[in-house]
C-alpha positions in Angstrom: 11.7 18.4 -37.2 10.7 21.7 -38.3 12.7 24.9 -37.3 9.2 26.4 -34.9 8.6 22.9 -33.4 12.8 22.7 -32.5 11.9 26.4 -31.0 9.0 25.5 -29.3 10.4 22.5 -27.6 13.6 24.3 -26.6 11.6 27.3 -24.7 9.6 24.5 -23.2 12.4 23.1 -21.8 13.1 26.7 -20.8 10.5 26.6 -19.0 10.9 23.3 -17.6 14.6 24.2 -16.0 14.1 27.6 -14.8 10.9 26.7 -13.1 12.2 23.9 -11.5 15.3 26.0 -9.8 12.8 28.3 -9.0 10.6 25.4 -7.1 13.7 23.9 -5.9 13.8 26.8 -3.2 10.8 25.2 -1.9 13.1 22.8 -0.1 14.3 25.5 2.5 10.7 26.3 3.6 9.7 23.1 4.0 12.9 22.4 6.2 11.6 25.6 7.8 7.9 24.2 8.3 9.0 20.8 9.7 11.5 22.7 12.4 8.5 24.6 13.2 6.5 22.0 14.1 9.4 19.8 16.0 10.1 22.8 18.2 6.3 23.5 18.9 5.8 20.1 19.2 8.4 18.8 21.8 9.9 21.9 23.1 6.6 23.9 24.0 3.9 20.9 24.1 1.8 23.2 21.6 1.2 20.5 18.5 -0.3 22.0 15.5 -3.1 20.1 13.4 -2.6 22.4 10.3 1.4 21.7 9.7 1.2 18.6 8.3 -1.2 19.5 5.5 0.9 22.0 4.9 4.0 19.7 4.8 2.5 17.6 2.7 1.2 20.3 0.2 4.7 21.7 -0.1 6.4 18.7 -0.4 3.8 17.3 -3.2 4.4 21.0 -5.2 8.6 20.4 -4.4 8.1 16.7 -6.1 6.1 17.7 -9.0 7.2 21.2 -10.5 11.0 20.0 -10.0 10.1 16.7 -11.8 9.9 18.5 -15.2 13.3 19.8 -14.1 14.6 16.8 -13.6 13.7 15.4 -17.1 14.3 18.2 -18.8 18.1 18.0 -17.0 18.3 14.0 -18.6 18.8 13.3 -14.6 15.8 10.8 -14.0 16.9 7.7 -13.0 15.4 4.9 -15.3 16.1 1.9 -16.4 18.7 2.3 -18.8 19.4 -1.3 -19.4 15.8 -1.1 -21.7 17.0 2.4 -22.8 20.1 1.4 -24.5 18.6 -0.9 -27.0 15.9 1.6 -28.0 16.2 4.2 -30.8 15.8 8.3 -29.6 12.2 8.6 -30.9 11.2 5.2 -29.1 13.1 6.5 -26.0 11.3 10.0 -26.0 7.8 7.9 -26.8 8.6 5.6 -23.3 9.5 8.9 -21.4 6.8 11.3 -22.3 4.0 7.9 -21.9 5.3 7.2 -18.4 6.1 10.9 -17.4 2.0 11.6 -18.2 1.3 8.0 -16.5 3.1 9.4 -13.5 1.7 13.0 -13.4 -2.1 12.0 -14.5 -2.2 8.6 -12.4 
């Protein structure tokens, strides 16, 4: 692999891990968000029709910006019992094909 490819791929990876501990602090609004809407909810009767979008848009950003994390970590839980028998270049083929599968349905 060429020496700018290497370079590319190495600051996309970067990319991948710093944005992902940067998303990963979306966790402590959405505990924030779902607190919210217990206390509103049960403690002052006041239900709020908005919070669960909202819960569900965080969570959805949470699961996909600190899935590129995740891969770019090597801490995706596959099945390794195909992975083992599989050169590296058929191995990063399967992960890219079903990482897009996932992401693009």
């Amino acid at each position: 692999m060429p020496i700018s490819a290497r370079r590319l791929l190495r600051a996309i990876d970067q990319l991948s891990y710093w944005s992902g501990k940067a998303f990963a602090w979306l966790i402590v609004a959405l505990t924030f968000v779902v607190s919210l809407e217990v206390f509103k909810r049960y403690i002052l009767n006041a239900p709020t029709a908005w919070i669960f979008d909202f819960n569900n848009m965080l969570y959805g950003t949470l699961f996909m910006m600190c899935g590129a994390y995740t891969l770019a970590a090597a801490g995706h839980v596959r099945a390794d019992f195909v992975y083992i028998y599989m050169k590296p270049r058929w191995t990063s083929r399967c992960t890219f094909y079903f990482s897009f599968r996932a992401s693009w349905g």
